[in-house]
C-alpha positions as CSV (number, residue, x, y, z in Angstrom):
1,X,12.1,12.1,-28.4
2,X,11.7,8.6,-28.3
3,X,8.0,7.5,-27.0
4,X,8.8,4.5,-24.8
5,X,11.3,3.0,-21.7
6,X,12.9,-0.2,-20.8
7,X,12.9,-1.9,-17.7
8,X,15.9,-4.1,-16.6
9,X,13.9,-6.3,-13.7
10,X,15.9,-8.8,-11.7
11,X,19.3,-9.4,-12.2
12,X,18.9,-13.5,-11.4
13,X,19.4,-16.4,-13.1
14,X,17.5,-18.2,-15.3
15,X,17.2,-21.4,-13.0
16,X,15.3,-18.9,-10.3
17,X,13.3,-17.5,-12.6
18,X,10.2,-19.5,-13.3
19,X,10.4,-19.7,-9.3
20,X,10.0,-15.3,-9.0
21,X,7.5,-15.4,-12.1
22,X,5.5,-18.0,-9.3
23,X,5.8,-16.3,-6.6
24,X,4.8,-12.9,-8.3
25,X,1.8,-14.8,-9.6
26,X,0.4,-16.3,-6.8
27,X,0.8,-13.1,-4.3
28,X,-1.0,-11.1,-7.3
29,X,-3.6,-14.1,-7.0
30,X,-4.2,-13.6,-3.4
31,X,-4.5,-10.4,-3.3
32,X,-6.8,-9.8,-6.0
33,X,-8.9,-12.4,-4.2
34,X,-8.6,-11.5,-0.7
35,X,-9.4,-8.1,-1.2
36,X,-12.1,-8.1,-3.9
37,X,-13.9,-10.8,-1.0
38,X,-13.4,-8.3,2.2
39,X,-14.9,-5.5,-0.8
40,X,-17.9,-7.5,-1.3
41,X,-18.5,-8.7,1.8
42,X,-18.5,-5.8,3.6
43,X,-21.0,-4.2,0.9
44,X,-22.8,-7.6,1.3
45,X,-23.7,-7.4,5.0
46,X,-25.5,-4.6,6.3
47,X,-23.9,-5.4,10.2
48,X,-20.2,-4.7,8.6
49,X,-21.4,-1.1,7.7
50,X,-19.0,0.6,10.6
51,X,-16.4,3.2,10.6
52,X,-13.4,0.0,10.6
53,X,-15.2,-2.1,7.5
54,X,-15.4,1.7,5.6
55,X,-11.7,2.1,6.1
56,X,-10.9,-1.5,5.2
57,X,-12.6,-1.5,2.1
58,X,-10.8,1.5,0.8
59,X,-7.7,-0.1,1.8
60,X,-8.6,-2.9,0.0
61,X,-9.3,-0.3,-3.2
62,X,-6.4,1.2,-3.1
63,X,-4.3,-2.6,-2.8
64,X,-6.1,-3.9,-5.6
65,X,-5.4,-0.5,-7.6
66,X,-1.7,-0.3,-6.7
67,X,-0.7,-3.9,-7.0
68,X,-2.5,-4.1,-10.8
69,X,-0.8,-1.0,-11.8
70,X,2.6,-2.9,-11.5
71,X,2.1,-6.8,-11.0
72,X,0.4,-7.9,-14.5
73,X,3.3,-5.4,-16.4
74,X,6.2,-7.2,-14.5
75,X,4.3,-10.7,-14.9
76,X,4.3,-10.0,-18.7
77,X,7.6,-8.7,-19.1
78,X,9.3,-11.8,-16.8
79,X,7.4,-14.1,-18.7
80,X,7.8,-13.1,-22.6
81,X,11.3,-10.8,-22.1
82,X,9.9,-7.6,-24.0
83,X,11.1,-5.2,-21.3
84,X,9.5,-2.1,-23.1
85,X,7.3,0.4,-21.9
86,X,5.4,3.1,-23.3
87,X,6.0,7.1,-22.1
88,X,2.1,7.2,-21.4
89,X,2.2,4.1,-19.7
90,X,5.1,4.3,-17.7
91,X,4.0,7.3,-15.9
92,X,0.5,6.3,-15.7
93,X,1.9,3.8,-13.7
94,X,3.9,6.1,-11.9
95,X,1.1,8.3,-11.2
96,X,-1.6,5.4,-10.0
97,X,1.4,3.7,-8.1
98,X,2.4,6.8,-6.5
99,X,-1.2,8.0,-5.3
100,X,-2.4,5.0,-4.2
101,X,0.9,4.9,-2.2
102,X,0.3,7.9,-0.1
103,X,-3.0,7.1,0.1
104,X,-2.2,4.0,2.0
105,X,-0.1,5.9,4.6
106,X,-4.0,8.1,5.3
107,X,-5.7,5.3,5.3
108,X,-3.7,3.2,8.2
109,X,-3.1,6.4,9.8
110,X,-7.1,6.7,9.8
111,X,-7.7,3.3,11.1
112,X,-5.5,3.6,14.0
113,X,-7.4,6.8,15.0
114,X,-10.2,4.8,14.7
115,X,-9.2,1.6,16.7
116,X,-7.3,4.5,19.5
117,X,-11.2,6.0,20.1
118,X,-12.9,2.4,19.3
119,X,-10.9,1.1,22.7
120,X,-9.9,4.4,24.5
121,X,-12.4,6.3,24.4
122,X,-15.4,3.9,23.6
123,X,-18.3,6.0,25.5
124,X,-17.8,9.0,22.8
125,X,-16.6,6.5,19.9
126,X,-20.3,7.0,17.8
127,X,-20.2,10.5,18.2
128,X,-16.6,11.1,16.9
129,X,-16.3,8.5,14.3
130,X,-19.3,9.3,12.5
131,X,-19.9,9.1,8.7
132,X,-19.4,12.5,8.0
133,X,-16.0,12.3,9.3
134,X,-15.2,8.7,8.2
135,X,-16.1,10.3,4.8
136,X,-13.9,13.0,4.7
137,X,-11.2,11.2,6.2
138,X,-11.2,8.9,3.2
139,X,-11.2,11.6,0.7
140,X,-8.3,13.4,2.6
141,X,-6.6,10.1,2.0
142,X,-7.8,9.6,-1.8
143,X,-7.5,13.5,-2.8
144,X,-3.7,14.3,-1.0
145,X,-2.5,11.1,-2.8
146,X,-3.4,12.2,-5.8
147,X,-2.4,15.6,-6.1
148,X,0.8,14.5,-4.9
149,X,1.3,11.8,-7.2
150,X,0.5,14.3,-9.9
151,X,2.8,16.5,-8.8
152,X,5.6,14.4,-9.0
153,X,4.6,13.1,-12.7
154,X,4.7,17.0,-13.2
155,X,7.9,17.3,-12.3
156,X,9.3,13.9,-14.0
157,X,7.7,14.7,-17.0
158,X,9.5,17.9,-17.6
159,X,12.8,16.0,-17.2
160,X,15.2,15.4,-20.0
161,X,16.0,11.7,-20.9
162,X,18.5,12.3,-23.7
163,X,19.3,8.5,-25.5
164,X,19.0,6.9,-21.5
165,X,16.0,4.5,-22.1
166,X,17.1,1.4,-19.5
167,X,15.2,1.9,-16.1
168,X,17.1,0.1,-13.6
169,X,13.8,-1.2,-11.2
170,X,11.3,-3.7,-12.2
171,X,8.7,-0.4,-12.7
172,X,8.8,3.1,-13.2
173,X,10.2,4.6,-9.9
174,X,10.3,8.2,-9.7
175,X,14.0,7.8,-8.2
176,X,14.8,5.6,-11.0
177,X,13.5,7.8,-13.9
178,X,15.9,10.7,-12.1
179,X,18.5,7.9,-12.5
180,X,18.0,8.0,-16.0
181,X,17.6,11.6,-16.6
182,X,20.2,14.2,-17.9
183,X,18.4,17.1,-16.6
184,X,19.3,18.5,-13.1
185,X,17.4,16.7,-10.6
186,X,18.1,17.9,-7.0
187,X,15.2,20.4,-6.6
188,X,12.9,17.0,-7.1
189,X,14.9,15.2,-4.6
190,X,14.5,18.2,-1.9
191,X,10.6,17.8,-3.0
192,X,10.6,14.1,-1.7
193,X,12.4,14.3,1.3
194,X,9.9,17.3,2.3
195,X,6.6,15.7,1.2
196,X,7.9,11.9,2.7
197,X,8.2,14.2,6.2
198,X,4.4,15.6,5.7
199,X,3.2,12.5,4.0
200,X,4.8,9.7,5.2
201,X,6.7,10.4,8.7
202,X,4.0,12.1,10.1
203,X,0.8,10.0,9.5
204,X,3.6,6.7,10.8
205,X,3.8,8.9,14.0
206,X,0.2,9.4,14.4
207,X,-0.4,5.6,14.1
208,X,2.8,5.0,16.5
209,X,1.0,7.6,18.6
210,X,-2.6,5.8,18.7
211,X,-1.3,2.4,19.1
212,X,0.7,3.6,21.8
213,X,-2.1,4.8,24.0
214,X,-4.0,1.8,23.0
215,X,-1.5,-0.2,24.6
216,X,-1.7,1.8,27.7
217,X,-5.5,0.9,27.6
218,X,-4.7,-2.5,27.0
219,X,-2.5,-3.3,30.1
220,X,-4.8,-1.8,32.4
221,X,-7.6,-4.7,31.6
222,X,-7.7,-7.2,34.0
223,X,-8.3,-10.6,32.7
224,X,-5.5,-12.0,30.6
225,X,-7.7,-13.3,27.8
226,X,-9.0,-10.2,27.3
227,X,-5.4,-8.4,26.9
228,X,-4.2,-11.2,24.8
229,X,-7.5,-10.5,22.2
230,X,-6.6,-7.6,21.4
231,X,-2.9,-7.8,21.7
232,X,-3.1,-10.1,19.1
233,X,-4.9,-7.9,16.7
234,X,-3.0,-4.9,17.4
235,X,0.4,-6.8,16.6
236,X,-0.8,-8.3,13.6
237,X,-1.8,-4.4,12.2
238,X,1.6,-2.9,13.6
239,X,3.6,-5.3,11.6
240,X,1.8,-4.7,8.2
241,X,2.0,-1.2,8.9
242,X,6.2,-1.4,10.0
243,X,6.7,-3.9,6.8
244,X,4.7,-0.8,4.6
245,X,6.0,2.2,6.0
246,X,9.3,1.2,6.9
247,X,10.3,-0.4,3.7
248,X,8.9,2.9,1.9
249,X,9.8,5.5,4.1
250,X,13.6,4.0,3.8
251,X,13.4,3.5,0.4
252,X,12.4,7.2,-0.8
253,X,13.8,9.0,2.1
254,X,17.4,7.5,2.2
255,X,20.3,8.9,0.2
256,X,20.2,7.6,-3.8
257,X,23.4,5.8,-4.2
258,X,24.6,3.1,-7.3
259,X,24.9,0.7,-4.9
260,X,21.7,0.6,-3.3
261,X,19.9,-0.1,-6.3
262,X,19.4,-3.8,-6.3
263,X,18.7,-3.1,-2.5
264,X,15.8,-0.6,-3.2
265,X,14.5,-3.4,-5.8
266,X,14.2,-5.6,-3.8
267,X,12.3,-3.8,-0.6
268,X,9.9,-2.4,-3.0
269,X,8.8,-5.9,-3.9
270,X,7.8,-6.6,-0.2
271,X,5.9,-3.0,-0.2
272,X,4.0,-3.5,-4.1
273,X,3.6,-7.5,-3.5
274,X,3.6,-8.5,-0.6
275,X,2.0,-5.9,1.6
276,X,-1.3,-5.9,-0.6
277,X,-1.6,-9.7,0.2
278,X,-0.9,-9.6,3.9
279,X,-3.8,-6.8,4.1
280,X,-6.7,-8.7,3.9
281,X,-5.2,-11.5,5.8
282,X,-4.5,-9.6,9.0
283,X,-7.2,-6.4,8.7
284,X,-10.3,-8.2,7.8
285,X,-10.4,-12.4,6.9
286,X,-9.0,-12.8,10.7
287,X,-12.1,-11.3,12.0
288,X,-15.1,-13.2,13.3
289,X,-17.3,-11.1,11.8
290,X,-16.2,-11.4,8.3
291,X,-15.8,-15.0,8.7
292,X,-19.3,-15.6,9.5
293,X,-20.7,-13.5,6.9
294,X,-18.7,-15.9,4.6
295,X,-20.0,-19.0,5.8
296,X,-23.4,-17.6,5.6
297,X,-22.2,-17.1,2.1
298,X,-21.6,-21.1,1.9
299,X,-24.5,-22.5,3.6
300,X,-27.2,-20.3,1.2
301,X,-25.0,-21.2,-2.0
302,X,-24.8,-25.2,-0.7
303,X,-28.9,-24.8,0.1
304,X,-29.4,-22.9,-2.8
């Protein structure tokens, strides 16, 4: 049995490739940064301790986790060509990826119950959203991601990989390790598309669900400024949570085939790159709140 994997990365050539190891760099950058600020910010300021700041900082948790689990690894191998990949590694990755993945889809699914009683049902909002349930909301999201994740590293782990050693994806995919595999693969397929309908289709519907009577709410607010507001915000969430979920969701609950290979690569960048870098940009450093907290931050540090 050998004890590591290699990983093929972007077909592309050479001329475009200082321009992908860029890219990959910089949206790595900014999300590390944006979301390590909205962490200590919100930890900072006693007036950001609220149901929404608890939920964005574990989102921002779980983005800094997921995109350092795969980022740094493709960085390295784009930049010095050594494609390996250790057996340990490769499904460590799989397995912080994977959980931090489904935790994501908990989390938004969360903050749109949150916003839905925050605007519907604002008389009765401190009473439902309190920190007991804000708590175990979170570790509903942290706990079922995990033991999912480790559930499928279970079940890929037990697979045969004969001499195949080349995984075709830029990191180590569950549906691209059953690529790979020799052993019969199916009843881990059937596990997917039932646990992307428990874990993934029904927590998008919940947020489709609150978002849709928010709108409701919305419309019946008189002044136009006022609708506008929070039209705004509620746009900007729905399309981070459409460019996460539907990118995943199609990716993991379509048919496998050779030819959507290249395809699947190249959605799952916009879901492990760019997604954790839009996060902080349209949940948090948007908001008033967190933007004065951070120019208190400037004036003490230029007095200081």
């Amino acid at each position: 049995m050998y004890k590591e994997f290699h990983l093929k990365m972007f077909p592309i050539a050479e001329i475009f490739l200082f321009v992908l190891i860029l890219g990959i760099f910089l949206m790595y950058l900014l999300s590390m940064l944006g979301n390590l600020i909205i962490i200590a910010v919100v930890y900072s300021a006693p007036r950001l301790r609220t149901p929404m700041y608890f939920f964005l900082v574990n989102l921002s948790i779980q983005d800094v986790a997921s995109a350092s689990s795969i980022l740094p690894k493709l960085l390295a191998i784009e930049i010095t060509g050594e494609t390996y990949i250790s057996f340990l590694g490769c499904f460590t990755q799989m397995f912080v990826y994977a959980a931090c993945m489904d935790a994501e889809f908990f989390l938004l699914a969360s903050m749109a119950l949150d916003r839905y009683f925050a605007i519907c049902v604002p008389l009765k909002y401190s009473i439902i959203m309190n920190k007991k349930v804000c708590t175990v909301l979170v570790l509903i999201s942290w706990v079922a991601g995990s033991l999912n994740s480790l559930l499928y590293v279970s079940l890929v782990s037990h697979l045969s990989f004969c001499d195949l050693k080349d995984i075709n994806h830029f990191y180590c995919d569950i549906k691209a390790l059953m690529r790979v595999s020799c052993s019969e693969v199916t009843y881990i397929n059937n596990v997917i598309l039932l646990e992307g309908c428990i874990l993934g289709f029904l927590p998008f519907a919940m947020i489709l669900t609150s978002y849709g009577f928010i709108i409701s709410t919305i419309l019946k607010i008189k002044t136009m400024a006022g609708r506008l507001k929070i039209f705004s915000r509620c746009s900007s969430h729905l399309t981070v949570v459409f460019l996460f979920c539907g990118t995943s969701l199609s990716v993991y609950m379509k048919p496998d085939s050779d030819s959507s290979v290249q395809s699947d690569m190249m959605l799952s960048l916009l879901y492990v790159a760019v997604v954790p870098t839009l996060n902080p940009l349209v949940y948090s450093l948007r908001n008033k709140e967190v933007l004065h907290v951070l120019k208190y931050w400037r004036k003490s540090k230029s007095i200081s």
